[in-house]
MDTraj code that builds the backbone (N, CA, C; nanometers):
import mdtraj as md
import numpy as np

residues = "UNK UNK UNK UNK UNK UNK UNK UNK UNK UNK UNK UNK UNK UNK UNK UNK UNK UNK UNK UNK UNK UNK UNK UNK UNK UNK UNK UNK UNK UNK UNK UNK UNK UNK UNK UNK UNK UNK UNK UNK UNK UNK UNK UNK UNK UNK UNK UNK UNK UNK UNK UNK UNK UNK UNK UNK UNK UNK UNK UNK UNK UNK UNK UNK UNK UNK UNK UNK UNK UNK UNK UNK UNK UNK UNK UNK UNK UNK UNK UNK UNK UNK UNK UNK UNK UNK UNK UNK UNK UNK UNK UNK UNK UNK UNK UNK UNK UNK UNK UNK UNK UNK UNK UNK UNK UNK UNK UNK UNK UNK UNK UNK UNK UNK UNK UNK UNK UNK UNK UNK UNK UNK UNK UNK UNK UNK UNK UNK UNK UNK UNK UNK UNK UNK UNK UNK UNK UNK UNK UNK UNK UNK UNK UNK UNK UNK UNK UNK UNK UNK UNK UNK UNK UNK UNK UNK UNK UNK UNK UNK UNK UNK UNK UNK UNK UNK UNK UNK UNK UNK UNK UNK UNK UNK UNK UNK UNK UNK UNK UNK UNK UNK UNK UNK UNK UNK UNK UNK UNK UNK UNK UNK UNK".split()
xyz = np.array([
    [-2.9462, -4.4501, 6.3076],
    [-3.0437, -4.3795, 6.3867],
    [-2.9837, -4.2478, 6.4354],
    [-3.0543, -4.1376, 6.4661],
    [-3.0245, -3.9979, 6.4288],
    [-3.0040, -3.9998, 6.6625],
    [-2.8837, -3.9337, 6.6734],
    [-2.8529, -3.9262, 6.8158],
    [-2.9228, -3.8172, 6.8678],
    [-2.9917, -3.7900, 6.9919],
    [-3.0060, -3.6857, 7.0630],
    [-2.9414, -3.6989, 7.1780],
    [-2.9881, -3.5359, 7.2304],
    [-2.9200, -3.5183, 7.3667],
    [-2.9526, -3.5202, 7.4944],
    [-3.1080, -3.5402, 7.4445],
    [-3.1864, -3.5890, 7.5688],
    [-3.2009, -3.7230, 7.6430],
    [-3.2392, -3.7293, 7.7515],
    [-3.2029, -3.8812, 7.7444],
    [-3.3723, -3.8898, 7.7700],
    [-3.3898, -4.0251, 7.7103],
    [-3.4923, -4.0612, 7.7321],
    [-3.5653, -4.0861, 7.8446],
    [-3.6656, -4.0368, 7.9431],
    [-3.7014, -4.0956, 8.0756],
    [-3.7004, -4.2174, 8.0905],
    [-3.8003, -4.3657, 8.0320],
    [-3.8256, -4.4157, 8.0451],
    [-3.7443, -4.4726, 8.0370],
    [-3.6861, -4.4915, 7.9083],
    [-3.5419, -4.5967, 7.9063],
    [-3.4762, -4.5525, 7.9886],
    [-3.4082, -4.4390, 8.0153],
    [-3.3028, -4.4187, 8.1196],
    [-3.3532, -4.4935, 8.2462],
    [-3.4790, -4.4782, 8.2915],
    [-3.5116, -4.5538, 8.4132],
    [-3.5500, -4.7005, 8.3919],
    [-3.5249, -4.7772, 8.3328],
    [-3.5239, -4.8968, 8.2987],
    [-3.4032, -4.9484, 8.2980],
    [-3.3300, -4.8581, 8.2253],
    [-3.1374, -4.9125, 8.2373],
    [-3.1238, -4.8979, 8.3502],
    [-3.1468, -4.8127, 8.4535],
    [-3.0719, -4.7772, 8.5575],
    [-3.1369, -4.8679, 8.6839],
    [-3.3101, -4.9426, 8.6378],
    [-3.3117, -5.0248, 8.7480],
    [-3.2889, -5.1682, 8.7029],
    [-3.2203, -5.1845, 8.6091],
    [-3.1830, -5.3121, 8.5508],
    [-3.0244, -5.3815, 8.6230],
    [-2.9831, -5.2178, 8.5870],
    [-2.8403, -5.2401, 8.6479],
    [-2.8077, -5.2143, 8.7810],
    [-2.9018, -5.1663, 8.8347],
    [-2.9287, -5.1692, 9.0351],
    [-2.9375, -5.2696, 9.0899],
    [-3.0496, -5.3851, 9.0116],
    [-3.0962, -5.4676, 9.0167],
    [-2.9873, -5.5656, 9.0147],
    [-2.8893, -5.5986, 8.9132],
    [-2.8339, -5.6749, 8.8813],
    [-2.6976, -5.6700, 8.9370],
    [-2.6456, -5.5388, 9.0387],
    [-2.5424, -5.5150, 9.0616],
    [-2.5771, -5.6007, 9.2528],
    [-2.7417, -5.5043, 9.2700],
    [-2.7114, -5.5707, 9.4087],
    [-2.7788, -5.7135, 9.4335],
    [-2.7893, -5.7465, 9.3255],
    [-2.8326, -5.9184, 9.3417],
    [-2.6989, -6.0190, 9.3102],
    [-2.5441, -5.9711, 9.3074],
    [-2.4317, -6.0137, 9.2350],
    [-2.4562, -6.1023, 9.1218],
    [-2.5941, -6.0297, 9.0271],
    [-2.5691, -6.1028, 8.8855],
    [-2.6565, -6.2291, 8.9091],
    [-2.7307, -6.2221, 9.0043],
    [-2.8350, -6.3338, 9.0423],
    [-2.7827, -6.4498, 9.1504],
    [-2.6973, -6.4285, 9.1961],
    [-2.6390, -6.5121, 9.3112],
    [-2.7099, -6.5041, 9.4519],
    [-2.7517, -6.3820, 9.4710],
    [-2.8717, -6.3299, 9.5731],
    [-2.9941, -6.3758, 9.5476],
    [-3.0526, -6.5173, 9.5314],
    [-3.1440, -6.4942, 9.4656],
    [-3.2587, -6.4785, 9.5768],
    [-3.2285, -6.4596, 9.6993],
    [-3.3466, -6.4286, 9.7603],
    [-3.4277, -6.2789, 9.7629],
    [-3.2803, -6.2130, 9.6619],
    [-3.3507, -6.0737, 9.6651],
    [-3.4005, -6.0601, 9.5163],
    [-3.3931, -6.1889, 9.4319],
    [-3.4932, -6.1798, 9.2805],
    [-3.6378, -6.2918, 9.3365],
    [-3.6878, -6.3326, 9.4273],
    [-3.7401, -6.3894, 9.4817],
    [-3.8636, -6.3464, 9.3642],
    [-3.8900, -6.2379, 9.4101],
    [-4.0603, -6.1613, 9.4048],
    [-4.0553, -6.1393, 9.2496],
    [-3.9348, -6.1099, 9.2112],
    [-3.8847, -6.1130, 9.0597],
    [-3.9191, -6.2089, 8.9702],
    [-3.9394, -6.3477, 9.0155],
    [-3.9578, -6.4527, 8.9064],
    [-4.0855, -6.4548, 8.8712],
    [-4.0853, -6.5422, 8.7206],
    [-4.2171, -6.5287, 8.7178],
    [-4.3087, -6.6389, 8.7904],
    [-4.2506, -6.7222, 8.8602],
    [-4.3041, -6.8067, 8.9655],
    [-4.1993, -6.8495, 9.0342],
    [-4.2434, -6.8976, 9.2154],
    [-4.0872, -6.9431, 9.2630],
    [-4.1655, -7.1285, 9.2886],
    [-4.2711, -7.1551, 9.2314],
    [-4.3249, -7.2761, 9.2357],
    [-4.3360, -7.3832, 9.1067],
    [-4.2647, -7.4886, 9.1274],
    [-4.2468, -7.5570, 8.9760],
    [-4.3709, -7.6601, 8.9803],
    [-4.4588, -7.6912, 9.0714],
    [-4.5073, -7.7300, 9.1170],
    [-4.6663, -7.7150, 9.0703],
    [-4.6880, -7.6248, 9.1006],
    [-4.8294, -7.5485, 9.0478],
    [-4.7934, -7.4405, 8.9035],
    [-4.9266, -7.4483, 8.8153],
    [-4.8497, -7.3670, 8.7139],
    [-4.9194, -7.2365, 8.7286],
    [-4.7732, -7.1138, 8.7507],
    [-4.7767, -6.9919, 8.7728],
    [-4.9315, -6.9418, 8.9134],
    [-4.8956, -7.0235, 9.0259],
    [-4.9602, -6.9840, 9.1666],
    [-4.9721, -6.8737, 9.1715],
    [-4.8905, -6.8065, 9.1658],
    [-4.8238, -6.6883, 9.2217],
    [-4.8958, -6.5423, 9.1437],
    [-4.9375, -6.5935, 9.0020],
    [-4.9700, -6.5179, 8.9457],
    [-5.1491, -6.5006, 8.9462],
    [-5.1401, -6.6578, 8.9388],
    [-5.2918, -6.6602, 8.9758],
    [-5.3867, -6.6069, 9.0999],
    [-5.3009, -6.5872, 9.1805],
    [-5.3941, -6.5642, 9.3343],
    [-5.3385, -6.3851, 9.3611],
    [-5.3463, -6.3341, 9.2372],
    [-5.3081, -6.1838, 9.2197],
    [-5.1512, -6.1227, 9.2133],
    [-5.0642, -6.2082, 9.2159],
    [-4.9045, -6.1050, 9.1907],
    [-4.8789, -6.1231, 9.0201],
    [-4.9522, -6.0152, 8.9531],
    [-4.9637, -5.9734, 8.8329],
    [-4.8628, -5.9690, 8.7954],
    [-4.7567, -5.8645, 8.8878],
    [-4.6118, -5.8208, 8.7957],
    [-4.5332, -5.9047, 8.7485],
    [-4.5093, -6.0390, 8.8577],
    [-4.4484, -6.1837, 8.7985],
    [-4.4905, -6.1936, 8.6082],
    [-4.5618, -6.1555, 8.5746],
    [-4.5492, -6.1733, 8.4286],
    [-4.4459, -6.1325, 8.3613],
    [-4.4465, -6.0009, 8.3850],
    [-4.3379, -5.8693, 8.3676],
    [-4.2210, -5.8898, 8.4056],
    [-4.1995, -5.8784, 8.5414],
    [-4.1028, -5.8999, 8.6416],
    [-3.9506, -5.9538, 8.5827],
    [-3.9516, -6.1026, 8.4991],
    [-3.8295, -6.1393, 8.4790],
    [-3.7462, -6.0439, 8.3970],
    [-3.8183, -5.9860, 8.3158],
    [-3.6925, -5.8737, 8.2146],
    [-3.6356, -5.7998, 8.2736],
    [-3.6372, -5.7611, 8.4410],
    [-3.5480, -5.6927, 8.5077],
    [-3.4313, -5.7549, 8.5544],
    [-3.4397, -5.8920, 8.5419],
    [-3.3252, -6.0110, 8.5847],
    [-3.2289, -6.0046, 8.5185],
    [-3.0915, -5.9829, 8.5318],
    [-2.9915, -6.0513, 8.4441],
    [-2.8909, -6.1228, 8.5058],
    [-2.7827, -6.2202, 8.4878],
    [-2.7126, -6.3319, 8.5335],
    [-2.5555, -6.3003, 8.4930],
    [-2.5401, -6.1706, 8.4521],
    [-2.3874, -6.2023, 8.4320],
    [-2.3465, -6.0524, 8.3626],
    [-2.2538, -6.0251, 8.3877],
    [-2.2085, -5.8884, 8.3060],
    [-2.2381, -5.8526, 8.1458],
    [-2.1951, -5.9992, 8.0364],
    [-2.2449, -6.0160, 7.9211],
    [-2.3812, -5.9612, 7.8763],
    [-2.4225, -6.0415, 8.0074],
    [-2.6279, -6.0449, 7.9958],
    [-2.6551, -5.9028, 7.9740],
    [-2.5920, -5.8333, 8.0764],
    [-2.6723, -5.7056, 8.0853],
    [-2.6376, -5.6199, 8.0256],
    [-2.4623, -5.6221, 7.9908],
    [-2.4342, -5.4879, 7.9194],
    [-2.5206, -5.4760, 7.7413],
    [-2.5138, -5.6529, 7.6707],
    [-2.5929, -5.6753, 7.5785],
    [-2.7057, -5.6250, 7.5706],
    [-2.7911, -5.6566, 7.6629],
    [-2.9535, -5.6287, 7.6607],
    [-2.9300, -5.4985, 7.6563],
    [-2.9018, -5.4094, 7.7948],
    [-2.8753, -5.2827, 7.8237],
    [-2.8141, -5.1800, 7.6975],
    [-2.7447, -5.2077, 7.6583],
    [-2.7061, -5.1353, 7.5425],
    [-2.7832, -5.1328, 7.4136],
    [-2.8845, -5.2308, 7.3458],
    [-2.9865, -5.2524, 7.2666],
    [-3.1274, -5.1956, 7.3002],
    [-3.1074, -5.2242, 7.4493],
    [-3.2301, -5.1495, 7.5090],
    [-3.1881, -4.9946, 7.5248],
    [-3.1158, -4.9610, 7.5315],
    [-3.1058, -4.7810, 7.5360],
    [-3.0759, -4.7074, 7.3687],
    [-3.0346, -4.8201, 7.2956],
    [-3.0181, -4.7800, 7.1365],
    [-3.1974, -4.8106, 7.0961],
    [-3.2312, -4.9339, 7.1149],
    [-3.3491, -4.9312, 7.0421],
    [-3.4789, -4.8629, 7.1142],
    [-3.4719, -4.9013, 7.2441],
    [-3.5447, -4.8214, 7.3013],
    [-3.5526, -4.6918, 7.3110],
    [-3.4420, -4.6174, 7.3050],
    [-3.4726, -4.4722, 7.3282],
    [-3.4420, -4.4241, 7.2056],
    [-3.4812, -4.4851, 7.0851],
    [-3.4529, -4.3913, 6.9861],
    [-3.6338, -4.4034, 6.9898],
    [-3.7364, -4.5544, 6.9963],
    [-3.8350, -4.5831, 6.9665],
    [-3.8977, -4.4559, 7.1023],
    [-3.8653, -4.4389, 7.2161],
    [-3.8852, -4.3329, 7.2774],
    [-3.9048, -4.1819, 7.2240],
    [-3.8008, -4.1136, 7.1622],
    [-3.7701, -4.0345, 7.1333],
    [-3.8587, -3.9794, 7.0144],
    [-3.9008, -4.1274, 6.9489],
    [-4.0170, -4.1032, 6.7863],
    [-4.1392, -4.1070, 6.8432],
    [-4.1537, -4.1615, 6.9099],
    [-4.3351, -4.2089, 6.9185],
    [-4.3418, -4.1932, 7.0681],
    [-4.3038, -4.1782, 7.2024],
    [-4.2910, -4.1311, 7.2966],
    [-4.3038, -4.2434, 7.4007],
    [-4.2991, -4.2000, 7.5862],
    [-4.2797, -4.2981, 7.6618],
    [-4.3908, -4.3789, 7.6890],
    [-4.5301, -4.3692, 7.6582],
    [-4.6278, -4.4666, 7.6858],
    [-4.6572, -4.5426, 7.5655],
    [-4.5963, -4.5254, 7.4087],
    [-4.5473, -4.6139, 7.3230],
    [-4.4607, -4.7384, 7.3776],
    [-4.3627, -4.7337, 7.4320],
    [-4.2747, -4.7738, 7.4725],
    [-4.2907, -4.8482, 7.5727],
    [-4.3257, -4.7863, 7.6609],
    [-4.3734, -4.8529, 7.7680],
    [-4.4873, -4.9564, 7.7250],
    [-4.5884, -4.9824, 7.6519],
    [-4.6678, -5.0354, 7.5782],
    [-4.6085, -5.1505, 7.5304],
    [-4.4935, -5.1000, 7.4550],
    [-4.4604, -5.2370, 7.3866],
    [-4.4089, -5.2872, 7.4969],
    [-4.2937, -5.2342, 7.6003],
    [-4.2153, -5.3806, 7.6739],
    [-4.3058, -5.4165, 7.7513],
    [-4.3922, -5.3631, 7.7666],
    [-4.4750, -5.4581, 7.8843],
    [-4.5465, -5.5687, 7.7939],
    [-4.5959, -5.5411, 7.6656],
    [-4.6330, -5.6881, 7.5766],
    [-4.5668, -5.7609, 7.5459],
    [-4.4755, -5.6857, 7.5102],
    [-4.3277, -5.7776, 7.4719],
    [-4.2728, -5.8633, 7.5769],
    [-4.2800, -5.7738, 7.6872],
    [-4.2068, -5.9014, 7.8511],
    [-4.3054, -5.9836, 7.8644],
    [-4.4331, -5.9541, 7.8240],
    [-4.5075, -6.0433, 7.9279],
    [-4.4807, -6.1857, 7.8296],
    [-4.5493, -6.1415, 7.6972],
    [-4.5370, -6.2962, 7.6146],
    [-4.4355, -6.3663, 7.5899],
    [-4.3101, -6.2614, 7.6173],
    [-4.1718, -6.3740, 7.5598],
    [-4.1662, -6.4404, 7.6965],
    [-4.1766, -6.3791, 7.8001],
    [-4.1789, -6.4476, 7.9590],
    [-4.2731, -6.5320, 7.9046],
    [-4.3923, -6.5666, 7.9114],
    [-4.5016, -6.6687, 7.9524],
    [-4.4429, -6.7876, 7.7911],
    [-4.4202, -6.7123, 7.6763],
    [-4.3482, -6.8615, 7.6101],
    [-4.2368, -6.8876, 7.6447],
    [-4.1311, -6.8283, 7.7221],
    [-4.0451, -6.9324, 7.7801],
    [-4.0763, -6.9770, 7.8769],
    [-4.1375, -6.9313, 7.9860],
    [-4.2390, -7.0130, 8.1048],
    [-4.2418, -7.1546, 8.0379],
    [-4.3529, -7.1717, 7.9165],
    [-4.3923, -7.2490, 7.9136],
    [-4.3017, -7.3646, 7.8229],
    [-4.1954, -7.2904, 7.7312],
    [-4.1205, -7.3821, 7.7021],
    [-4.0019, -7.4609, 7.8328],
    [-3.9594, -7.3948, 7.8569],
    [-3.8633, -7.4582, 7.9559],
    [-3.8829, -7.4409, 8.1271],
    [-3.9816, -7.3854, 8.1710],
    [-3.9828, -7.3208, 8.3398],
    [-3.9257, -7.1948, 8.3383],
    [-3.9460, -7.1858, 8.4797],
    [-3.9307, -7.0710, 8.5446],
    [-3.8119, -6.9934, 8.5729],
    [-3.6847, -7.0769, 8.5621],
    [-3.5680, -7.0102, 8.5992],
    [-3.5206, -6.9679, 8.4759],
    [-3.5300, -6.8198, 8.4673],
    [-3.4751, -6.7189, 8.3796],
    [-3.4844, -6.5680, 8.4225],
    [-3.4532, -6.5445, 8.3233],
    [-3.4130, -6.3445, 8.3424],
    [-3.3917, -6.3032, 8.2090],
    [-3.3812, -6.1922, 8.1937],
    [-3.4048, -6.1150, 8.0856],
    [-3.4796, -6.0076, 7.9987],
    [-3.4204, -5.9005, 7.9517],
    [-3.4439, -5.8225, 7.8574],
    [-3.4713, -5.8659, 7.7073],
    [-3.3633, -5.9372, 7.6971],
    [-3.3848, -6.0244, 7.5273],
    [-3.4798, -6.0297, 7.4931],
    [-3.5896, -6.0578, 7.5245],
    [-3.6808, -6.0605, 7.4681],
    [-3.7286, -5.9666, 7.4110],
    [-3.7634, -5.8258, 7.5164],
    [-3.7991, -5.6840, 7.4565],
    [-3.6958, -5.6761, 7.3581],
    [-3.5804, -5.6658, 7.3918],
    [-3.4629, -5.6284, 7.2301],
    [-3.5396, -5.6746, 7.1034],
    [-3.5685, -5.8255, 7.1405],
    [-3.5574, -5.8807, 6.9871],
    [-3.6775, -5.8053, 6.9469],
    [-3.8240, -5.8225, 7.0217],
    [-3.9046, -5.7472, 6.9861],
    [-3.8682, -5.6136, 6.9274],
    [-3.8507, -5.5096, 6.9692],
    [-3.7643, -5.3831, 6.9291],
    [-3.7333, -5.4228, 6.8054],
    [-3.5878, -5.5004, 6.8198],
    [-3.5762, -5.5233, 6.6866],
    [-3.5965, -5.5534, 6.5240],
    [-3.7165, -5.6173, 6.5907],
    [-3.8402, -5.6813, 6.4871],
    [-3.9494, -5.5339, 6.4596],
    [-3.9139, -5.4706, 6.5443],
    [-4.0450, -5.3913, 6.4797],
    [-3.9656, -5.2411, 6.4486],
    [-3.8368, -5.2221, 6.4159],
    [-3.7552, -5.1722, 6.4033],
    [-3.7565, -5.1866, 6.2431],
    [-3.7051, -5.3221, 6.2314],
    [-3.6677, -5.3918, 6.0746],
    [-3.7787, -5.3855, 6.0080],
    [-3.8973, -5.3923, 6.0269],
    [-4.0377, -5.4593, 5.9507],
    [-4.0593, -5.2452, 5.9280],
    [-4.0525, -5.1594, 6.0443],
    [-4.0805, -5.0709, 5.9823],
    [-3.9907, -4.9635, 5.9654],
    [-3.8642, -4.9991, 5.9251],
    [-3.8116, -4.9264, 5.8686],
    [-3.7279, -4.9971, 5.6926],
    [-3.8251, -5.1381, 5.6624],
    [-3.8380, -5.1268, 5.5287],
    [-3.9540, -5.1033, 5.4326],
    [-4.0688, -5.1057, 5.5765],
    [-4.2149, -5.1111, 5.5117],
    [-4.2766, -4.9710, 5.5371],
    [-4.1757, -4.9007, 5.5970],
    [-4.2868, -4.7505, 5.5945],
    [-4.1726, -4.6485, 5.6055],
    [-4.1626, -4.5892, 5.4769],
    [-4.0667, -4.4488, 5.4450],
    [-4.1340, -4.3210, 5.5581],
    [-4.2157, -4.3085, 5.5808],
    [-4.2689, -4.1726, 5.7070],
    [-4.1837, -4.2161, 5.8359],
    [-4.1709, -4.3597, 5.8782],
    [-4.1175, -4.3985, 6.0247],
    [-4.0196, -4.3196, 6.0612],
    [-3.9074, -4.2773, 5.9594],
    [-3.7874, -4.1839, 5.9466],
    [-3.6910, -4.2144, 6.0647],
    [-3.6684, -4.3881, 6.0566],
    [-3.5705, -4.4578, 6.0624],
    [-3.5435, -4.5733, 6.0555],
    [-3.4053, -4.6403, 6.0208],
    [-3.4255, -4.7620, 5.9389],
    [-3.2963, -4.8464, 6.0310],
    [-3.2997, -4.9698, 6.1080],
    [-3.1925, -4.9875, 6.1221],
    [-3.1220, -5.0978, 5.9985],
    [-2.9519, -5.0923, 6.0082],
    [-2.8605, -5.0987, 5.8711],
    [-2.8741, -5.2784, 5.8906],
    [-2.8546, -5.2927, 5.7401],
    [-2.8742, -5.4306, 5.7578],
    [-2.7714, -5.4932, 5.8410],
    [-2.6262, -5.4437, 5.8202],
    [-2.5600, -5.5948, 5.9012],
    [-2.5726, -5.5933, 6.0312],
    [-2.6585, -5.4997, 6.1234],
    [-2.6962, -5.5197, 6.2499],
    [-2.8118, -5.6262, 6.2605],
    [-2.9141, -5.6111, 6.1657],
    [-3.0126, -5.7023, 6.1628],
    [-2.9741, -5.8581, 6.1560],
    [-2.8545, -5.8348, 6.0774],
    [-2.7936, -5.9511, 6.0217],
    [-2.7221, -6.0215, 6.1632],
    [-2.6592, -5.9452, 6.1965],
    [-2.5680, -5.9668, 6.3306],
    [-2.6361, -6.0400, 6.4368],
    [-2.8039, -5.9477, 6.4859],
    [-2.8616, -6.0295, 6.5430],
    [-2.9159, -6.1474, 6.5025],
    [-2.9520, -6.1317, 6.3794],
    [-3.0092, -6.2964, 6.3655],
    [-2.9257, -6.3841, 6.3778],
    [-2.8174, -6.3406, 6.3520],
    [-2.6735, -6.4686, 6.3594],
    [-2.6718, -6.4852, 6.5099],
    [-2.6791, -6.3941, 6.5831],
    [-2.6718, -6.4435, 6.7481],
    [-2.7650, -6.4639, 6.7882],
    [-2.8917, -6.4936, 6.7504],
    [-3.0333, -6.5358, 6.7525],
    [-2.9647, -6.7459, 6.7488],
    [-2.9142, -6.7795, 6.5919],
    [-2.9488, -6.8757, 6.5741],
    [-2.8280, -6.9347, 6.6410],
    [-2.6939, -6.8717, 6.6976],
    [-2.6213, -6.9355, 6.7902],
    [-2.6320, -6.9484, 6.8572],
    [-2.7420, -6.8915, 6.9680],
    [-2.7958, -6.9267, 7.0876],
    [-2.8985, -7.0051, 7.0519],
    [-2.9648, -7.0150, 6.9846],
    [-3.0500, -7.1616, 6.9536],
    [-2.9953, -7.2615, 6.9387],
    [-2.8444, -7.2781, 6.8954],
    [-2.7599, -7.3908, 6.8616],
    [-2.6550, -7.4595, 6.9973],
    [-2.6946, -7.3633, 7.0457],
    [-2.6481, -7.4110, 7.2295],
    [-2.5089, -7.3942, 7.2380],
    [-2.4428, -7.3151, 7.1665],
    [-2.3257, -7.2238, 7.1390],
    [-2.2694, -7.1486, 7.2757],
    [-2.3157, -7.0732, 7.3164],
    [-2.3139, -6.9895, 7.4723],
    [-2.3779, -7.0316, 7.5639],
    [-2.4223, -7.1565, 7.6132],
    [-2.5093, -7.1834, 7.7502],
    [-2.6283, -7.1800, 7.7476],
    [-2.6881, -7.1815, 7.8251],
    [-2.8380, -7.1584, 7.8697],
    [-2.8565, -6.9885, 7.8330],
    [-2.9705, -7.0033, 7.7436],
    [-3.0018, -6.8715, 7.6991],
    [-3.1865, -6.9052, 7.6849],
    [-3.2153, -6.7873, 7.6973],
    [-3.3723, -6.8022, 7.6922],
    [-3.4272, -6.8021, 7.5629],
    [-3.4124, -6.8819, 7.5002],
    [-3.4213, -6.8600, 7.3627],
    [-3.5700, -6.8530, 7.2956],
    [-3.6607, -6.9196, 7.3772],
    [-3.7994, -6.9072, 7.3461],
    [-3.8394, -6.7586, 7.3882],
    [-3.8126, -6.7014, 7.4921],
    [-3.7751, -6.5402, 7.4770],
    [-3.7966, -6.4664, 7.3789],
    [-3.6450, -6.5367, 7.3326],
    [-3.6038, -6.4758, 7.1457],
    [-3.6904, -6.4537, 7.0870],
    [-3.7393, -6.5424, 7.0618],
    [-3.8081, -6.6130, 6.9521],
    [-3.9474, -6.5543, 6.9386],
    [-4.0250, -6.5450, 7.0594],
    [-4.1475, -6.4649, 7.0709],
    [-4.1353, -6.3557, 7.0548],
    [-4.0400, -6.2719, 7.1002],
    [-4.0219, -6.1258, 7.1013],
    [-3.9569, -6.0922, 6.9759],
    [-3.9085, -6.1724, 6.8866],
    [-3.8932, -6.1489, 6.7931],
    [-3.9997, -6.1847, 6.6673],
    [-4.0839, -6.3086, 6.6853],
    [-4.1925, -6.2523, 6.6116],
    [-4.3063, -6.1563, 6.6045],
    [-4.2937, -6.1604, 6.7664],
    [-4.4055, -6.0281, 6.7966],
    [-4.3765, -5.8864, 6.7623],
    [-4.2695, -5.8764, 6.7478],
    [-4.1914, -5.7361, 6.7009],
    [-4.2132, -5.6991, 6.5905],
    [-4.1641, -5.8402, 6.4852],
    [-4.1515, -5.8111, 6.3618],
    [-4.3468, -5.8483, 6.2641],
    [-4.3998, -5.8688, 6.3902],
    [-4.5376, -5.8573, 6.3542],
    [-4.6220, -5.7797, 6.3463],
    [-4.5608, -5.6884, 6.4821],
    [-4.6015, -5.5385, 6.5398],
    [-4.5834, -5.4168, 6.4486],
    [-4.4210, -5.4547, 6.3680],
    [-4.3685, -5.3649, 6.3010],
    [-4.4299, -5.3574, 6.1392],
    [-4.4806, -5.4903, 6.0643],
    [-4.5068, -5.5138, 5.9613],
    [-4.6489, -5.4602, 5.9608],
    [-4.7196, -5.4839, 6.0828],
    [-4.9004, -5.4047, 6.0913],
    [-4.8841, -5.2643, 6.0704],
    [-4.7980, -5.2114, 6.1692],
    [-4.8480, -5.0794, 6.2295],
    [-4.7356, -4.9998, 6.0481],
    [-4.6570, -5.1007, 5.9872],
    [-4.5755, -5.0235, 5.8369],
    [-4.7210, -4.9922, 5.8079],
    [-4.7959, -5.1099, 5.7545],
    [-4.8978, -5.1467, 5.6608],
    [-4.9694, -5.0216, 5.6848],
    [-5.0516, -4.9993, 5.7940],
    [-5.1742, -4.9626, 5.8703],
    [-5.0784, -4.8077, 5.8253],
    [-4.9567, -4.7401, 5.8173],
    [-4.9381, -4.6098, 5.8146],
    [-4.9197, -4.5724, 5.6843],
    [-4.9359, -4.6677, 5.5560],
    [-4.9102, -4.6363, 5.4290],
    [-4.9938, -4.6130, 5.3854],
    [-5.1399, -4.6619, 5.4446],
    [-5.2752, -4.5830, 5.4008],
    [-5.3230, -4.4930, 5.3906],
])
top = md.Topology()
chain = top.add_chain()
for i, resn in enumerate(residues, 1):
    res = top.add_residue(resn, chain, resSeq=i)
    for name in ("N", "CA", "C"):
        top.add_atom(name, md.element.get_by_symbol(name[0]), res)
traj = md.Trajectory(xyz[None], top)
């Protein structure tokens, strides 16, 4: 992917409240200050919180992260994939996708495992998926990411499915990575016409 020197708004302000976020919550140990952050704080009722109007709880968890790993990972995929996808197609592109992308990989891990999580991963994989799908399915996109990155992630895709590193949100993954690479295979198709 071709570097500039601009920085992207949106991503830049996404990294920078990811890592605000995550610095003054010590990595989620505060959790009374990710409170409003989850996507429910009730295991009890399903998603209260969202239902009786606090919308952002959908959204909300991809600002969470739990550990230095967590974030520099996400964070660094998110300012490579994101701000190059910034930089081509612009910030309400972008903004577009992570907010589809957070909401559904949030609500299928909601629903696979509950409520206690955090994460970006999801938008990445998405990104990623619609990265790969159109930069083999549409020569105009005029960029392609290299296979052994693709490769790389899927390999750390299926080691965190294999329960290799801990608790990982893997239904996350998994949505945001088909939605990506679903997103990316339409919108190839739909531009070769």
């Amino acid at each position: 992917m071709a570097r500039h020197t601009i920085l992207p708004p949106l991503t830049t302000s996404v990294v920078l409240f990811c890592v605000v976020l995550a610095l003054s919550s010590g990595f989620g140990s505060k959790l009374y200050l990710l409170q409003h952050f989850f996507i429910t704080e009730r295991m009890d009722q399903l998603l209260i919180e969202v239902r009786t109007g606090q919308f952002w709880r959908l959204l909300t968890p991809i600002f969470i992260h739990f550990g230095i790993l967590h974030i520099v990972f996400n964070m660094l995929w998110l300012w490579e994939l994101g701000g190059a996808l910034e930089r081509r197609l612009g910030a309400a592109a972008l903004g577009t996708m992570v907010v589809i992308l957070g909401v559904a990989s949030n609500l299928g891990q909601y629903f696979y495992q509950g409520p206690a999580f955090g994460g970006m991963s999801g938008v990445v994989y998405g990104l990623l998926g619609y990265f790969w799908m159109q930069g083999r399915h549409n020569p105009r996109f005029g960029m392609r990411l290299h296979k052994p990155i693709v490769i790389m992630m899927l390999v750390w895709f299926v080691i965190c499915w294999l329960g290799f590193v801990g608790h990982i949100a893997n239904m996350a993954h998994t949505v945001g990575l088909l939605l990506g690479t679903g997103w990316g295979y339409t919108s190839a198709r739909m531009a070769r016409r």
